[in-house]
N, CA, C and O atoms as a MOPAC input file, in Angstrom:
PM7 MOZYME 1SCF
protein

 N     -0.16900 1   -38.33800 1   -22.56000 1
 C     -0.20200 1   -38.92400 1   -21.24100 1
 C     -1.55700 1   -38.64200 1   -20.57200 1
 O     -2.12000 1   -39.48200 1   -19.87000 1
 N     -2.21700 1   -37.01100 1   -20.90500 1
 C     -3.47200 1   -37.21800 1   -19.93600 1
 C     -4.69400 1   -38.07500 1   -20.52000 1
 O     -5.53200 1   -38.71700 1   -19.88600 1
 N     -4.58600 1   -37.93600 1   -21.65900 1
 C     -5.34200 1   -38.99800 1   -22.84700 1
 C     -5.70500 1   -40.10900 1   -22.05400 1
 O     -6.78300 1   -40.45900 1   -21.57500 1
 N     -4.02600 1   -40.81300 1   -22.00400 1
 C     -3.93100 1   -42.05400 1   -21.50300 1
 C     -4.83700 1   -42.07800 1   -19.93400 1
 O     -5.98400 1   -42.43300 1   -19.66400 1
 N     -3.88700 1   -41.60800 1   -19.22800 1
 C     -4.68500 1   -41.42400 1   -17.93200 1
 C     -6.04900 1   -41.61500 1   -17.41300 1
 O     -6.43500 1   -42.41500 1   -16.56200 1
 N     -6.91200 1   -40.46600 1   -18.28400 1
 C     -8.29100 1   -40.23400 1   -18.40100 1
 C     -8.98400 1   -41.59000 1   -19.42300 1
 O    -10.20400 1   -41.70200 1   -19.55100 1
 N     -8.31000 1   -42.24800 1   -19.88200 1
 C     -9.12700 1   -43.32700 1   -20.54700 1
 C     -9.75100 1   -43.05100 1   -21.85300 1
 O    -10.42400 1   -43.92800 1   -22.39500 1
 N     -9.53300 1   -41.60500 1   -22.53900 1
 C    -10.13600 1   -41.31500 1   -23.56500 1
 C     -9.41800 1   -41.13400 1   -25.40200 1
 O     -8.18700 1   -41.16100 1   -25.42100 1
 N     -9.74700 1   -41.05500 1   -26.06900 1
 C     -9.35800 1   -41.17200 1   -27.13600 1
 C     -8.72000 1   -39.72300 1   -27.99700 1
 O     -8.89900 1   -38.86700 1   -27.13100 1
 N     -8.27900 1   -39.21200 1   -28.83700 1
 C     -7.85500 1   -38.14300 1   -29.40200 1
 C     -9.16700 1   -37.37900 1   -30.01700 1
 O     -9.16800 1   -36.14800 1   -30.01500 1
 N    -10.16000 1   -38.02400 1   -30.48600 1
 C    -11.26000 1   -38.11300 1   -30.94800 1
 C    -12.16700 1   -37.51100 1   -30.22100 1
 O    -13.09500 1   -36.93100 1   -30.78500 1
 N    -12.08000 1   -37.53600 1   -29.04500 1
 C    -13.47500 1   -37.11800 1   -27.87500 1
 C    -12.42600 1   -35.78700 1   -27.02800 1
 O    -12.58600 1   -35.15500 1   -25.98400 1
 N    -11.43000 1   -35.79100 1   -28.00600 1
 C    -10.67100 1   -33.78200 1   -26.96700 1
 C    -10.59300 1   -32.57500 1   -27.80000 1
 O    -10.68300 1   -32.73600 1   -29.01700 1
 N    -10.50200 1   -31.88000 1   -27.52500 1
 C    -10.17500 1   -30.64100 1   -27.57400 1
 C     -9.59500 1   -29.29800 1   -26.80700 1
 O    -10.12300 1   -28.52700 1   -26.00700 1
 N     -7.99900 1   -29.36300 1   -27.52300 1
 C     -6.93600 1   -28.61600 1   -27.34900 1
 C     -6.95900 1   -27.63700 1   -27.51800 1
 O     -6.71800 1   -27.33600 1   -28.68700 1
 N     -7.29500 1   -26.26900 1   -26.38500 1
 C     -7.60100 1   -25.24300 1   -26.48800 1
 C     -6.35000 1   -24.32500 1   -26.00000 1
 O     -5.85200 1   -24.38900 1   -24.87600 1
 N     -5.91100 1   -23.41500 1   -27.10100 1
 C     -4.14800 1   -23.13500 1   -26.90400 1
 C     -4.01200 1   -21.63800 1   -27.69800 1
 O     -4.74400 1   -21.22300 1   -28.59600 1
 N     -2.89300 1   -20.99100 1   -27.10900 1
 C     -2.68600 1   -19.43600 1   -27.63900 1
 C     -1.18900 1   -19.44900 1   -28.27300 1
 O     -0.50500 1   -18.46700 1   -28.55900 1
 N     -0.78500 1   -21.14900 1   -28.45000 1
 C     -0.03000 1   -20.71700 1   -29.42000 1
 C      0.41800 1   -21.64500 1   -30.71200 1
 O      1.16700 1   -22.61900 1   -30.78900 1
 N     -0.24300 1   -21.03600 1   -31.54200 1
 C     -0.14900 1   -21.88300 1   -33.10900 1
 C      0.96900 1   -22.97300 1   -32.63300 1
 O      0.63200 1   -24.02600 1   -32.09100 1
 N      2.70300 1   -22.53000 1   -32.95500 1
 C      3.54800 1   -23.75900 1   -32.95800 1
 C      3.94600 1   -24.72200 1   -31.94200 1
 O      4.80100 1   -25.60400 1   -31.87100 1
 N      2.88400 1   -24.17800 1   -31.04700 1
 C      3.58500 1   -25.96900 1   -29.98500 1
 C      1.65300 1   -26.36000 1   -29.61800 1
 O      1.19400 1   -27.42800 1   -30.02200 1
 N      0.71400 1   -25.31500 1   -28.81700 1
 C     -0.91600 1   -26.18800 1   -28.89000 1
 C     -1.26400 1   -26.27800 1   -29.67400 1
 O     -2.15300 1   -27.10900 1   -29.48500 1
 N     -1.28300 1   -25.93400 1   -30.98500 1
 C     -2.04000 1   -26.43500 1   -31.59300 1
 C     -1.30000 1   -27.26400 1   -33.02600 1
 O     -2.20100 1   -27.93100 1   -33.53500 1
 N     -0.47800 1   -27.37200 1   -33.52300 1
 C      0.25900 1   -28.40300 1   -33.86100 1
 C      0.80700 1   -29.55100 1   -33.64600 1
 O      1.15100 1   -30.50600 1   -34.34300 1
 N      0.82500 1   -29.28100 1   -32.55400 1
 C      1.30300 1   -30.57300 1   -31.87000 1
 C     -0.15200 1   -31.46700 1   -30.95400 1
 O     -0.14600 1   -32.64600 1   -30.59900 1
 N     -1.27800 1   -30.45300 1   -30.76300 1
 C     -2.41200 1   -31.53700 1   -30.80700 1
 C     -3.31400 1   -32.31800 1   -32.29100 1
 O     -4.10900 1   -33.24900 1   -32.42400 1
 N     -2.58000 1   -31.22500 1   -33.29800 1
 C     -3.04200 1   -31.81300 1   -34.82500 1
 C     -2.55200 1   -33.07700 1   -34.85500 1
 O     -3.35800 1   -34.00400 1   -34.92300 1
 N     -1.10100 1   -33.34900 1   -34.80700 1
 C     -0.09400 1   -34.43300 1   -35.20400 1
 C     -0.91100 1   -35.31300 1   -34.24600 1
 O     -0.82000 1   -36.47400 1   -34.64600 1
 N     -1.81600 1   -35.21700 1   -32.93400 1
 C     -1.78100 1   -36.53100 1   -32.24700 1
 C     -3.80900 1   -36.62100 1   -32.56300 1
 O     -4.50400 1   -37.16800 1   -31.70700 1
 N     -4.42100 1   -36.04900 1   -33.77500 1
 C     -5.53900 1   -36.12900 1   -34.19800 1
 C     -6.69700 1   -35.03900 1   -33.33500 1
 O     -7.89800 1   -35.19000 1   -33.55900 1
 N     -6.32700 1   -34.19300 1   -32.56800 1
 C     -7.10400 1   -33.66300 1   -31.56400 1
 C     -7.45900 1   -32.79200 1   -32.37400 1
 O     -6.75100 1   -32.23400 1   -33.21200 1
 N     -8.78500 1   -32.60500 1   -32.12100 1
 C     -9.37600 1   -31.35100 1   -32.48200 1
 C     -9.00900 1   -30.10500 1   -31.59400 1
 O     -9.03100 1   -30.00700 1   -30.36800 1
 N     -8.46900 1   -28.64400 1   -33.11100 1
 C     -8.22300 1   -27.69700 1   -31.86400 1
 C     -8.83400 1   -26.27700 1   -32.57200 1
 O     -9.26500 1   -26.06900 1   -33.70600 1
 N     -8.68200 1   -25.42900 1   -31.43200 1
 C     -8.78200 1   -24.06100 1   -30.97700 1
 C     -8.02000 1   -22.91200 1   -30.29400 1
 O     -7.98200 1   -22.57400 1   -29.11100 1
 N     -7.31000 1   -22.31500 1   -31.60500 1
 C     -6.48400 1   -21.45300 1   -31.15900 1
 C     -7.47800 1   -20.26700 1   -30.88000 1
 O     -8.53400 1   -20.05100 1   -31.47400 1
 N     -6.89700 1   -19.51000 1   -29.80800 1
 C     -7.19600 1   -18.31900 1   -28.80700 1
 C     -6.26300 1   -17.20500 1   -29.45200 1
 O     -5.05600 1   -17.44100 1   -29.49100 1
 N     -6.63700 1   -16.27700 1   -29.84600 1
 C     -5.59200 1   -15.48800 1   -29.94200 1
 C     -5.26600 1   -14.36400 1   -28.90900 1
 O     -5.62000 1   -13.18700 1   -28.98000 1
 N     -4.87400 1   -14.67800 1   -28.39600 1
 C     -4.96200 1   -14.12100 1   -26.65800 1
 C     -2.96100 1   -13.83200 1   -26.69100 1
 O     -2.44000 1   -12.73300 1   -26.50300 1
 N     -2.34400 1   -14.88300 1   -26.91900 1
 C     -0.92800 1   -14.98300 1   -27.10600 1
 C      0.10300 1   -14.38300 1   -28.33400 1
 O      0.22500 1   -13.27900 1   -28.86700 1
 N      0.68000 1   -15.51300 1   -28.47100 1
 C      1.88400 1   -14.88700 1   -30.07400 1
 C      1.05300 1   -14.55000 1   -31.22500 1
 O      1.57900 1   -13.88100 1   -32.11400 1
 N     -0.19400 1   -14.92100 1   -31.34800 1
 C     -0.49900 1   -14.34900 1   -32.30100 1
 C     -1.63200 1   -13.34700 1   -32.35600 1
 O     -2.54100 1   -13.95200 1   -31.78800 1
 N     -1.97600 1   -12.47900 1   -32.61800 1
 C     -2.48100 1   -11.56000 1   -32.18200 1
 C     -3.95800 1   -11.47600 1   -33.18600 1
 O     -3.81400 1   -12.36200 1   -34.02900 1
 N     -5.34800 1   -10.73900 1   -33.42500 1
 C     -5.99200 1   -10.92800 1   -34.15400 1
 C     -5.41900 1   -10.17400 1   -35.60700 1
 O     -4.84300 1    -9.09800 1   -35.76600 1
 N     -5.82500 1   -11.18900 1   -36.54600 1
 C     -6.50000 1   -10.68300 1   -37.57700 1
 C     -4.40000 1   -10.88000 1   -38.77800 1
 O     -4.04000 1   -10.57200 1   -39.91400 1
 N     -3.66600 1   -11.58900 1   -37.45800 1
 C     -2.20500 1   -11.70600 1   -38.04500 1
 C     -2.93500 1   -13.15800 1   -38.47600 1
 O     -3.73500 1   -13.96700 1   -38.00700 1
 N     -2.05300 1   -12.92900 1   -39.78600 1
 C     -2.28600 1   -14.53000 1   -40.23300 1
 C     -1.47500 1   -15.81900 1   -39.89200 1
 O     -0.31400 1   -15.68800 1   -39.50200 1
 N     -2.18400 1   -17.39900 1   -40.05600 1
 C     -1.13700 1   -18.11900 1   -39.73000 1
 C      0.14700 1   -18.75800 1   -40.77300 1
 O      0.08400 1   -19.21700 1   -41.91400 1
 N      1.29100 1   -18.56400 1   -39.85000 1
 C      2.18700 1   -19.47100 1   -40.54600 1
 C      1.55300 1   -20.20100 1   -42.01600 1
 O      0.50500 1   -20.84100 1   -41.92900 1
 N      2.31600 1   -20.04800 1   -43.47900 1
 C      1.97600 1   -21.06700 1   -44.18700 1
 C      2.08200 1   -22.47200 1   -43.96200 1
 O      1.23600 1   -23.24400 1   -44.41400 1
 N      2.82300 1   -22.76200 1   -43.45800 1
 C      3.30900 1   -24.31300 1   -43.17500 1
 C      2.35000 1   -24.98000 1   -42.16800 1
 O      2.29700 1   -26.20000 1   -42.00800 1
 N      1.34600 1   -23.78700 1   -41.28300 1
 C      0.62400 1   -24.46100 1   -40.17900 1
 C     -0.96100 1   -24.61600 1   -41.00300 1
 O     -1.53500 1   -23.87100 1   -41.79700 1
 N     -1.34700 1   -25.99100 1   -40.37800 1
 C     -2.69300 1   -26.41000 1   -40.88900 1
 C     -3.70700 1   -25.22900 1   -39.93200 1
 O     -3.55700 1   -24.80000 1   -38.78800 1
 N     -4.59600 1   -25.00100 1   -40.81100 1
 C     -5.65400 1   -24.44300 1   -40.09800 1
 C     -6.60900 1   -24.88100 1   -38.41800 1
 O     -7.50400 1   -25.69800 1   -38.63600 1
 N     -6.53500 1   -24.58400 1   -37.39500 1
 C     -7.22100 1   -24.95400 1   -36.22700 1
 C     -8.63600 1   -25.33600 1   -36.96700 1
 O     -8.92700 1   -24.89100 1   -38.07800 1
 N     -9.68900 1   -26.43800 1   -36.01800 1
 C    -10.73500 1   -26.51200 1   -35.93100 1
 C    -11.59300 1   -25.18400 1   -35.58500 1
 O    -12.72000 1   -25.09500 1   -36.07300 1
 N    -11.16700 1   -24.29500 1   -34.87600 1
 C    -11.78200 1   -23.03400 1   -34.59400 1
 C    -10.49800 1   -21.94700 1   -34.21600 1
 O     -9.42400 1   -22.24800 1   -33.69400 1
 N    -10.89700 1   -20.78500 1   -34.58900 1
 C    -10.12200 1   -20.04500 1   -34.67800 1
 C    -10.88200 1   -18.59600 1   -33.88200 1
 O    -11.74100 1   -18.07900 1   -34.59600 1
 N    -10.70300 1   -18.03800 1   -32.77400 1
 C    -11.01400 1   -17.42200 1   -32.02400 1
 C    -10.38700 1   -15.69600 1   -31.38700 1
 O     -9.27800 1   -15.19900 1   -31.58400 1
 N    -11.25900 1   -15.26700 1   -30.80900 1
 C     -9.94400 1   -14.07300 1   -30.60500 1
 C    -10.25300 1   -13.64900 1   -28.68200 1
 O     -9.82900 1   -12.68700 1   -28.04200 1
 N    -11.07200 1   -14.72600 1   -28.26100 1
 C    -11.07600 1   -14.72700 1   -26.86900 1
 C    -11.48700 1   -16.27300 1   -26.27100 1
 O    -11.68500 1   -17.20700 1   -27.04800 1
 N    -11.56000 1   -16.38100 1   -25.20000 1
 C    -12.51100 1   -17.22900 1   -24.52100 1
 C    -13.94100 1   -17.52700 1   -24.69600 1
 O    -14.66100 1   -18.40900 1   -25.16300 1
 N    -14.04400 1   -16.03400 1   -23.92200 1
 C    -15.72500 1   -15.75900 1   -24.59400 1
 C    -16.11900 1   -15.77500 1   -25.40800 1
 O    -17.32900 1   -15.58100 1   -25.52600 1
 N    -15.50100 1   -15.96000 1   -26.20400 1
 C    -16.04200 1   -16.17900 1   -28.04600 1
 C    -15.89500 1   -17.85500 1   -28.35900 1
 O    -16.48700 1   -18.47700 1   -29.24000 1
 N    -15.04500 1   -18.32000 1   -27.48700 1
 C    -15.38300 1   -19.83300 1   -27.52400 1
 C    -16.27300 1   -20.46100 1   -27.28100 1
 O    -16.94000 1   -21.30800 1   -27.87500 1
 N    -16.27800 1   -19.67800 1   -25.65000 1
 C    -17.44100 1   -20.14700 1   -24.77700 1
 C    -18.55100 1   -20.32000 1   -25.31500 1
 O    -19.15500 1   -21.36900 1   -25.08800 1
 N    -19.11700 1   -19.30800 1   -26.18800 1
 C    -20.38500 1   -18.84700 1   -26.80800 1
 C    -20.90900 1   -20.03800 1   -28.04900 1
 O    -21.96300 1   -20.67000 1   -28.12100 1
 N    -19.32900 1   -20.02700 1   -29.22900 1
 C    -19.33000 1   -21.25800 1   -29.73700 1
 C    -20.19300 1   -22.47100 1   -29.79200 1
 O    -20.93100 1   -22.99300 1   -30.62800 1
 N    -19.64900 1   -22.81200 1   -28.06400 1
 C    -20.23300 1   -24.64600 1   -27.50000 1
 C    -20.92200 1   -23.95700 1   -26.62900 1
 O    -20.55800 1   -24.15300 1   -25.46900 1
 N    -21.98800 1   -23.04900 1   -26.79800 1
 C    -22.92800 1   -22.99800 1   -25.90600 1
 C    -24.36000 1   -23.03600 1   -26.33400 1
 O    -24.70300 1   -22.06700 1   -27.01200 1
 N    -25.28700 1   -23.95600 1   -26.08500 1
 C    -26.59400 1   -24.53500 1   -26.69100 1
 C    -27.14700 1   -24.32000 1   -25.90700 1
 O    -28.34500 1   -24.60300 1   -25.90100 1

C-alpha cells in the first residue's frame, strides 16, 4: 500500500526490519530489497532460519547501516 501511495516501484525500496519472519520475508516475496537489523528476535552472530532467504544486508545496528549507504 505505501508503494502504491508513494508512486514507486519494489525495485527503488528498501525494507529495513529486526525481524527475519514477517520484515524481511515478507518484503522478499514482494521483490524489495532488504536489511535485517539485529537489534530484535534475532540477536548477533545467531544464525538464520534454514528456510529463510538471505537479506540484501545483514547488520547488527543502525549505525552500521548508516555507514553502509554513506558516500
Amino acid at each position: 500500500m505505501a508503494m502504491q501511495r508513494l508512486g514507486v516501484k519494489a525495485s527503488d525500496c528498501l525494507m529495513i526490519g529486526d525481524r527475519p519472519d514477517t520484515d524481511i520475508i515478507g518484503a522478499q516475496k514482494l521483490g524489495i530489497k532488504t536489511a535485517l537489523v539485529r537489534t530484535g528476535r534475532l540477536a548477533p552472530g545467531v544464525a538464520l532460519p534454514l528456510s529463510m532467504q538471505e537479506p540484501d544486508w545483514d547488520v547488527n545496528s543502525l549505525p552500521e547501516l548508516q555507514r553502509l549507504f554513506s558516500w
